[in-house]
C-alpha positions as MATLAB code, in Angstrom:
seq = 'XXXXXXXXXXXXXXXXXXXXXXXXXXXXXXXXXXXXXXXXXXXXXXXXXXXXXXXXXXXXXXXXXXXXXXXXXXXXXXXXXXXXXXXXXXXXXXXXXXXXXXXXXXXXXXXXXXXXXXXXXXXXXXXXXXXXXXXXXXXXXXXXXXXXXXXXXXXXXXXXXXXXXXXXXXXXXXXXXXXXXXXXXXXXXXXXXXXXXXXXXXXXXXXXXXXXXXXXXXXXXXXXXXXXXXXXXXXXXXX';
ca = [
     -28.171   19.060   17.609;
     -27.746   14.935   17.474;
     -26.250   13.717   21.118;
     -22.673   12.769   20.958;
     -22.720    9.075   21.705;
     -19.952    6.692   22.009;
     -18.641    4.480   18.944;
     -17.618    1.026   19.900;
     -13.773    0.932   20.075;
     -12.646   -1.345   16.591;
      -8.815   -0.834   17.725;
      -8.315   -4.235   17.972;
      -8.043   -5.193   14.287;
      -6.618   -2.207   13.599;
      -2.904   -3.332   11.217;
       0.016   -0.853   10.786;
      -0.828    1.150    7.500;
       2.192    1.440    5.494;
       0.593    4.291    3.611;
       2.129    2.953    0.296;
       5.359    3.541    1.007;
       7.988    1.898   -0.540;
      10.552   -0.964    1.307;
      13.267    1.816    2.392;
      10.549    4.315    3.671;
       8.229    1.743    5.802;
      11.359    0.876    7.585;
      11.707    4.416    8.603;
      10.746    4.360   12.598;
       7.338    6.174   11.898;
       5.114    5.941   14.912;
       1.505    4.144   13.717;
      -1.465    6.200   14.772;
      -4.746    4.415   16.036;
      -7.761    5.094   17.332;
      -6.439    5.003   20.793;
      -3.683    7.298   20.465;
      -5.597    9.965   18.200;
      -8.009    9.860   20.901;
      -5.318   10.532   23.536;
      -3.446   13.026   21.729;
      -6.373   15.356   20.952;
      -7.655   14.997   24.660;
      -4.449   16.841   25.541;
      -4.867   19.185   22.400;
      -8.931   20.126   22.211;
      -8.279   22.855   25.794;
      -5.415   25.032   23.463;
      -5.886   23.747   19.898;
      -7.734   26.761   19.100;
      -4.807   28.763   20.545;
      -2.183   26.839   19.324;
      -3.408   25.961   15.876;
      -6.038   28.423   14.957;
      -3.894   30.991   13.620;
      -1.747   29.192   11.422;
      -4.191   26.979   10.189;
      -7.044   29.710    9.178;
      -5.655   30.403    5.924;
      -6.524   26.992    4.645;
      -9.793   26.486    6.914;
     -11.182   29.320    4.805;
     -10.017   28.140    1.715;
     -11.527   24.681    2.073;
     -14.904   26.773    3.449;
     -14.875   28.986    0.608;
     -14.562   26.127   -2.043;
     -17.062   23.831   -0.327;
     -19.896   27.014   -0.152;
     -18.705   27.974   -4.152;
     -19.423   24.164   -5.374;
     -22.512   23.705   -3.123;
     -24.142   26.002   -5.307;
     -24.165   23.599   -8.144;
     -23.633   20.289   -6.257;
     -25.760   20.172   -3.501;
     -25.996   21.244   -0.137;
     -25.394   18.115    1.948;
     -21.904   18.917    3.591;
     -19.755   16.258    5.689;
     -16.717   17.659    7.621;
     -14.514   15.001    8.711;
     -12.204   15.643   11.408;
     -14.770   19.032   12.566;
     -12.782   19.232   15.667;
     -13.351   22.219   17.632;
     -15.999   23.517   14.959;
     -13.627   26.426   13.396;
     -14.367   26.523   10.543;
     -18.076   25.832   11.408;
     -18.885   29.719   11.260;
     -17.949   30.298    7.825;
     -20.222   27.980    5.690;
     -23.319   29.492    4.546;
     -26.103   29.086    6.449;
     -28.014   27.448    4.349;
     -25.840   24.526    4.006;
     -26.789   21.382    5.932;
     -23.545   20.631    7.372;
     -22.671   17.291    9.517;
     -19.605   17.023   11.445;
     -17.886   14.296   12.945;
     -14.909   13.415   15.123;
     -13.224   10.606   17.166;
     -12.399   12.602   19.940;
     -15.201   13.353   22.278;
     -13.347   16.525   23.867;
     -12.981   18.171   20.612;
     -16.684   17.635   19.820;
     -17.770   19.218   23.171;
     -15.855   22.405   22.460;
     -17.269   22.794   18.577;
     -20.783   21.679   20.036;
     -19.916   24.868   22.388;
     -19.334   27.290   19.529;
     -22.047   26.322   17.786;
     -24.211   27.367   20.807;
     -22.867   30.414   21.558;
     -22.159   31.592   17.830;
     -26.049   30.217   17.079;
     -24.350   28.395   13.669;
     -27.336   27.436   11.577;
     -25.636   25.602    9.147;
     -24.779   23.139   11.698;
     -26.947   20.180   11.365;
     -25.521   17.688   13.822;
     -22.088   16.810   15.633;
     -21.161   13.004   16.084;
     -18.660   10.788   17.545;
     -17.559    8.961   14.831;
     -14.661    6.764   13.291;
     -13.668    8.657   10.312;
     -12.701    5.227    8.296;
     -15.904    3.580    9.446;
     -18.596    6.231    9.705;
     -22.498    4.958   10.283;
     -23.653    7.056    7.289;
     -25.172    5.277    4.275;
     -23.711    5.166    0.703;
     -24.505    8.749   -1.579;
     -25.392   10.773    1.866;
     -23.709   13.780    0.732;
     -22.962   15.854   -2.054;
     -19.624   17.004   -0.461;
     -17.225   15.896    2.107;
     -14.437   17.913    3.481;
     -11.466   17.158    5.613;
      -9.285   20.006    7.039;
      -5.809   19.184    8.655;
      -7.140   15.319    9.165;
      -5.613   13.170    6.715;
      -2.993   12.969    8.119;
      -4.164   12.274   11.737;
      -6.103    8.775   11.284;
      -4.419    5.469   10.961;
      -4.482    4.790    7.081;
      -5.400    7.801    4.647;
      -6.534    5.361    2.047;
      -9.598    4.245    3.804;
     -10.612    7.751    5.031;
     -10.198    8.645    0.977;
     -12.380    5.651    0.185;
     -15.058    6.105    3.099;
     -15.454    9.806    2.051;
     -16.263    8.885   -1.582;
     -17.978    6.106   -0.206;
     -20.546    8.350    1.427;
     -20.479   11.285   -1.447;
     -22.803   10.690   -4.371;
     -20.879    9.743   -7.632;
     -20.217   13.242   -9.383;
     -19.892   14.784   -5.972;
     -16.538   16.654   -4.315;
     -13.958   15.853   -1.873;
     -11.809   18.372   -0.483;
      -8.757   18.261    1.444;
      -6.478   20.831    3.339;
      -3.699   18.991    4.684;
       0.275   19.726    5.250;
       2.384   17.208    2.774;
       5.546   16.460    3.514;
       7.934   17.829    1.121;
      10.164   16.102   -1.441;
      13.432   16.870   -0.182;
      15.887   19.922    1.739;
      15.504   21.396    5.388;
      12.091   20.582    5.435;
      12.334   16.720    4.399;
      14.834   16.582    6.848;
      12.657   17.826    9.695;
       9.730   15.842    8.942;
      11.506   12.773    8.645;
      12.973   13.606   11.827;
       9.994   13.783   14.325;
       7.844   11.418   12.347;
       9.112    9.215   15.293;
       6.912   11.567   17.300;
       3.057   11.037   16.047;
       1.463    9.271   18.794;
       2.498   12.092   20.907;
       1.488   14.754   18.735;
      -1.367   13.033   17.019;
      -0.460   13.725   12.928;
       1.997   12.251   10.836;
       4.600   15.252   10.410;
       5.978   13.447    7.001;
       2.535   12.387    5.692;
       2.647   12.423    1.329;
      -0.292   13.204   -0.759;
       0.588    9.737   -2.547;
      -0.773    8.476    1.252;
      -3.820    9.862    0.865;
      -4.802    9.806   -2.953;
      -2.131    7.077   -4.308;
      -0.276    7.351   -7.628;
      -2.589    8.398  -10.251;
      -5.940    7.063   -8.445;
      -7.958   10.228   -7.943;
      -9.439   12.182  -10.203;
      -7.710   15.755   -8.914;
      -9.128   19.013  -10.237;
      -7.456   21.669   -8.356;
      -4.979   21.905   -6.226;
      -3.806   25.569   -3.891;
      -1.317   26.116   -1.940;
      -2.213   28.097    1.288;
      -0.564   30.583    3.603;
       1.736   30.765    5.330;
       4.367   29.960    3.470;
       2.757   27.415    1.260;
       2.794   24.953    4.456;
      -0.804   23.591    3.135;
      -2.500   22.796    0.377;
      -6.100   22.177   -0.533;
      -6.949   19.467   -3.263;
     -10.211   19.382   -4.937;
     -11.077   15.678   -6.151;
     -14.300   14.728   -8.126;
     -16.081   11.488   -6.579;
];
């Protein structure tokens, strides 16, 4: 299991992503994630995230598990799971998958290099602090990269899409299980409302696929909506 070892803090040039919105929208009061504050916010999270979010996100951590282990039979079993957190999904790949996962927040890490321990995970190959738009890895490491409930936690979605197919081999998979925000009703309403509130809880609550994968840009081949009640997704892209 690789040591988890500090990345040097780039927060500094960090700019506020406007996530492709248009005028009207980036004038909405959302709250700008950074390193800093995703940090914070999932040191307060990683002691009940398991408790808190487990349930209601297993649905689609299983989906996005069961795709990656169906397409690693024909792609390749280097696996990268961005935004690993706590490591719950770690028990489900196969174990004969070479799985790396990384995180910015050190706390999180400690608890999924915990599980993997205690549940004796072999398909864990290595847990690292790392910045999920700026990850050490070299080009065409991987033949799939994964990120559950994440894209909508770092600063600017567009260069965790691009670092992810930056470190897939061309003809390789992406995956994605995220909450997008919806297009209008109740639930527009009550994203829009606590977007204001990010930095405290550490996601963009009105975060758009169209801020992750832009108009038209990715090459999508399936997408899934996941229980309960359709409050995630999981999007299949082709590197």
């Amino acid at each position: 299991m690789a040591a988890l070892t500090p990345e040097p803090d780039r927060t500094g040039d960090r700019h506020i992503p406007t996530f492709g919105l248009s005028e009207g929208e980036r004038a909405h009061p959302r709250a700008a994630l950074d390193a800093a504050s995703v940090r914070d916010a999932y040191r307060r999270w990683a002691g009940v995230y398991d408790l808190v979010f487990g349930g209601v996100s297993a649905f689609g951590r299983r989906s996005a598990v069961a795709a990656v282990n169906r397409i690693s039979q024909t792609a390749g079993r280097r696996i990268l799971e961005v935004g690993v957190g706590t490591g719950l999904a770690l028990p489900h790949y196969r174990p004969d998958l070479d799985v790396v996962g990384i995180d910015l927040s050190r706390d999180m890490l400690l608890k999924a290099q915990e599980r993997v321990a205690a549940e004796r995970i072999t398909a864990c190959h290595g847990l690292l602090e790392m910045d999920a738009e700026n990850t050490a890895f070299a080009d065409d490491s991987f033949d799939i990269a994964v990120a559950m409930f994440t894209a909508s936690v770092v600063p600017d979605a567009r260069k965790l899409y691009a670092e992810m197919s930056r470190v897939v081999r061309p003809g390789g998979h992406l995956l994605f299980v995220n909450h997008f925000a919806a297009d209008d009703g109740f639930r527009w309403w009550l994203e829009r409302t606590t977007a204001p509130l990010a930095r405290i809880l550490g996601w963009h609550p009105d975060f758009k696929l169209s801020d992750l994968l832009g108009e038209g840009e990715a090459e999508i081949e399936r997408m899934e909506a996941c229980p309960p009640l359709s409050l995630f997704t999981l999007v299949e892209v082709k590197n």
